[in-house]
C-alpha positions in Angstrom: 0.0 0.0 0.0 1.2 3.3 -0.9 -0.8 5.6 0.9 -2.5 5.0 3.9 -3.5 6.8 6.7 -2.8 10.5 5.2 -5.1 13.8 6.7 -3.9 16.9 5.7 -5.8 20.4 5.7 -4.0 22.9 3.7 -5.4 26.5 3.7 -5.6 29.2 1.4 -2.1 31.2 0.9 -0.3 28.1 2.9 2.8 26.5 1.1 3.2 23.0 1.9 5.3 20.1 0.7 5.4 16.5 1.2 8.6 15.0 1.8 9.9 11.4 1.9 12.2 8.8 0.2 11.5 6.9 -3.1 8.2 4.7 -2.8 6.5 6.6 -0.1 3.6 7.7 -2.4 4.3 11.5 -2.5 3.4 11.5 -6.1 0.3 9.1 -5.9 -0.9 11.7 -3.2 -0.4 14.9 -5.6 -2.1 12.9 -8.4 -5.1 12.0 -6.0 -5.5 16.0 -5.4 -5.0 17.0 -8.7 -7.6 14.2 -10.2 -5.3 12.0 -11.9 -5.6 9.1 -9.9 -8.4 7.2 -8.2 -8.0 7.0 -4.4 -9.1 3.4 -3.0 -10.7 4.6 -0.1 -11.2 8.4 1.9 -12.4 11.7 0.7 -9.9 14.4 -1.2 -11.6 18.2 -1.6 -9.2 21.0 -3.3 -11.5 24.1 -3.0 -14.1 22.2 -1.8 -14.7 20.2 -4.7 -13.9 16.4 -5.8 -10.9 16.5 -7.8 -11.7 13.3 -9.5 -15.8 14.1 -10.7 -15.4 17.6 -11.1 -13.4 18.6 -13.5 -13.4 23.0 -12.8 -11.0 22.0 -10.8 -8.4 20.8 -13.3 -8.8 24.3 -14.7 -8.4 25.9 -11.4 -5.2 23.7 -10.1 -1.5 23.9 -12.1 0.5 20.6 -12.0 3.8 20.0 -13.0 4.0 16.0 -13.9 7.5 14.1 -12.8 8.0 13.8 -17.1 7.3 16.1 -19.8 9.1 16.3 -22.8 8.4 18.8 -25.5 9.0 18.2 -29.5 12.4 19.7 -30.5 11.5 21.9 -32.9 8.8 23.5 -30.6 9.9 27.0 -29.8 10.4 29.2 -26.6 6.5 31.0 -27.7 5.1 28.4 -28.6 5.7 26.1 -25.6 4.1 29.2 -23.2 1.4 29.4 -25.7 0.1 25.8 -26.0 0.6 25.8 -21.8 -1.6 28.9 -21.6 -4.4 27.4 -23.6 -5.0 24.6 -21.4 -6.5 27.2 -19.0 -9.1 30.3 -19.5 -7.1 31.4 -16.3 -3.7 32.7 -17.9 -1.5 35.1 -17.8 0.0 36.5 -20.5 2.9 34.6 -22.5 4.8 37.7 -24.0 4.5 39.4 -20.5 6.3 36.1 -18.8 8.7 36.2 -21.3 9.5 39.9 -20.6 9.5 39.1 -16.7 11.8 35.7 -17.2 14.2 37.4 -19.1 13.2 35.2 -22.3 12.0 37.5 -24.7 15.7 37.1 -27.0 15.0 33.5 -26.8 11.4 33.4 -27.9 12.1 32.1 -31.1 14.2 29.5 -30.6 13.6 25.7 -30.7 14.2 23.6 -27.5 16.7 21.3 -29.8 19.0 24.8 -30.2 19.0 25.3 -26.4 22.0 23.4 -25.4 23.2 24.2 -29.0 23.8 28.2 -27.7 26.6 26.8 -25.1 27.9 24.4 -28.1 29.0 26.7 -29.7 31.7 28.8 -27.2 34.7 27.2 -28.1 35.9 27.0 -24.7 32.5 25.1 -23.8 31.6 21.9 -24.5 28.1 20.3 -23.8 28.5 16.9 -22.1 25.2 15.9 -21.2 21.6 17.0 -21.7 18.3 15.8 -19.4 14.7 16.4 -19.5 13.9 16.5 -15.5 15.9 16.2 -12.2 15.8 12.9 -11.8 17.7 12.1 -15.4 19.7 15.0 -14.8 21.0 13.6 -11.4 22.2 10.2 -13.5 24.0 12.3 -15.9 26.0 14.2 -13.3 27.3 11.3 -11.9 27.7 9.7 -14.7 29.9 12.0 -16.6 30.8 14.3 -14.0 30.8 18.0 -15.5 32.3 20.8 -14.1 28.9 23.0 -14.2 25.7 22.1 -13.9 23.0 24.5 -15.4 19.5 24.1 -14.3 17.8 26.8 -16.4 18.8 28.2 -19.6 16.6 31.7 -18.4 19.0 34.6 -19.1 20.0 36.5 -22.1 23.1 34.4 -23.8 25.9 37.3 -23.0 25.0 36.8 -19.4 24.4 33.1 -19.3 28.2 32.1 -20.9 29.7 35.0 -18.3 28.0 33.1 -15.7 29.1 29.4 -17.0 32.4 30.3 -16.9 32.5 32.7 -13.5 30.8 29.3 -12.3 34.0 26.8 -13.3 36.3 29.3 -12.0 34.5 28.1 -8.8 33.5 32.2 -8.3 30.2 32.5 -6.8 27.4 34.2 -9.0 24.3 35.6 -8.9 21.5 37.9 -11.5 21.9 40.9 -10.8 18.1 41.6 -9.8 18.4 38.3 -7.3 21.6 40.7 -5.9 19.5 43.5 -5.7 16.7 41.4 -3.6 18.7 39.6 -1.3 20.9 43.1 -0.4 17.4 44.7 0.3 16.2 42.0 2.9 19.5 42.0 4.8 19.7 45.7 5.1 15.6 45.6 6.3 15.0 42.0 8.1 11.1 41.8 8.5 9.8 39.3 11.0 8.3 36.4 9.4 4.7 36.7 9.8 2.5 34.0 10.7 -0.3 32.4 8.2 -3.9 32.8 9.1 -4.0 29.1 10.3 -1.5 29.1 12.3 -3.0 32.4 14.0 -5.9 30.8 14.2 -4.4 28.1 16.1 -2.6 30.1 18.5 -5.2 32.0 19.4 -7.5 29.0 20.3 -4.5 27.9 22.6 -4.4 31.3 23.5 -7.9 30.9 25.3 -6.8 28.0 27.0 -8.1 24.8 24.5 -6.0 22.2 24.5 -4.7 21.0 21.3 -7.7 18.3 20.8 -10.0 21.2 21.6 -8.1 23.2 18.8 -8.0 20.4 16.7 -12.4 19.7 16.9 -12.9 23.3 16.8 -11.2 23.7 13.2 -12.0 20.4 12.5 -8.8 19.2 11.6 -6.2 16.8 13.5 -4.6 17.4 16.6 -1.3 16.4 14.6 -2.0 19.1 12.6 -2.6 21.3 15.0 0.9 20.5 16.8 2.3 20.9 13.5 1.0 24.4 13.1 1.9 25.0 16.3 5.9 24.0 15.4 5.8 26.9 12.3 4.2 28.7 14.9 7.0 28.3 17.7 9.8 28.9 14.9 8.9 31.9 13.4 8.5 33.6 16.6 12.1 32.3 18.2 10.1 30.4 20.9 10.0 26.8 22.4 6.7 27.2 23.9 2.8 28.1 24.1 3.4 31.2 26.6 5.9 32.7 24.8 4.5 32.1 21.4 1.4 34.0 22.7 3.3 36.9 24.3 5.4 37.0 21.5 2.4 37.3 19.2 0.6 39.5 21.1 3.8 41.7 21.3 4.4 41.6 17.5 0.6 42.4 16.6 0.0 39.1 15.1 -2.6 38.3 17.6 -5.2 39.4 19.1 -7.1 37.3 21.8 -10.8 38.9 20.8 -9.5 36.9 17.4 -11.8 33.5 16.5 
């Protein structure tokens, strides 16, 4: 049995991953939610609907599949085109290719990718995969010096940065620079997600984490885990001073349901 025993509640604005090693059923538990697969047994609601019978919610939900492979003489365009017609809910292609940097590459085919770095004689193209799984046989298979994960950048940039890269020099866009200078020179506190409020402020109030747990009708597990994101964002190891702490930063408020 792959999965079994699985209860999750994830909320609105909430990032949340599944972890675990090879066989665990992480994928067979995204492909339940995004109606690919048939559960055996239990109840799956994304936006309070049935994945599998209803299908507004394949036009509603964006999944990335473990393989996809597009046709070699498919261009840059045309791939974000063909992508945005599977949904009335789209943004618009040309404008991602503006924001991604991609607009000089638009017109090129997915075969002449690799072919851009081919062609700097002091680079040489060793290996090519289609996802991170293949990719991580071909690294240790034929060991290359750089490993490039995303040909997103104008070309000038992207061979500066291949070679900065085997030099073993550290390097980074120059907006992703910009970014990361900005949060160091204004740290912000991490705020907490409406759940995990919610949470705090039932413990707040004195419920245990049972109460909490029947009173937003999900798990006490989940409630404990909540409680965990809760406890590290604020730089706390405990109820009290996650609520003082809270209360101090504005995050709560105990007249909050």
């Amino acid at each position: 049995m792959a999965v079994d025993g699985i209860s999750q509640d994830v909320r609105r604005g909430e990032v949340f991953g599944v972890l675990g090693p090879n066989g665990a059923g992480k994928t067979t538990t995204v492909e339940c939610a995004a109606g690919l697969r048939r559960p055996d047994g239990g109840t799956v609601r994304v936006l309070g609907l049935d994945p599998l019978a209803d299908p507004a919610v394949r036009l509603r939900v964006g999944v990335q599949l473990q393989h996809a492979v597009l046709p070699n003489r498919m261009n840059v365009r045309e791939a974000m085109r063909i992508f945005a017609s599977t949904s009335p809910r789209h943004a618009d292609p040309d404008a991602l290719l503006a924001e991604w940097e991609l607009a000089e590459q638009h017109g090129t085919v997915f075969a002449a990718l690799s072919g851009t770095l081919a062609g700097q004689e002091d680079l040489d193209v060793i290996g090519e995969a289609e996802n991170g799984r293949v990719a991580l046989d071909v690294v240790a298979r034929e060991l290359p010096d750089v490993v490039l994960m995303d040909l997103d950048a104008p070309r000038e940039v992207l061979f500066r940065a291949v070679r900065a890269a085997a030099r073993g020099e550290p390097v980074l866009a120059p907006g992703l620079t910009a970014k990361l200078l900005g949060r160091l020179r204004a740290p912000q506190p991490e705020s907490l997600t409406d759940r995990e409020v919610e949470v705090l402020g039932l413990v707040a109030k004195g419920l245990t984490n049972r109460a909490t747990g029947r009173e937003l009708a999900i798990s006490e597990a989940t409630v404990k885990t909540h409680l965990v994101h809760a406890f590290t964002k604020l730089g706390v190891d405990d109820h009290t001073a996650a609520v003082t702490v809270a209360l101090e930063r504005g995050l709560l408020r105990l007249n909050r349901r």
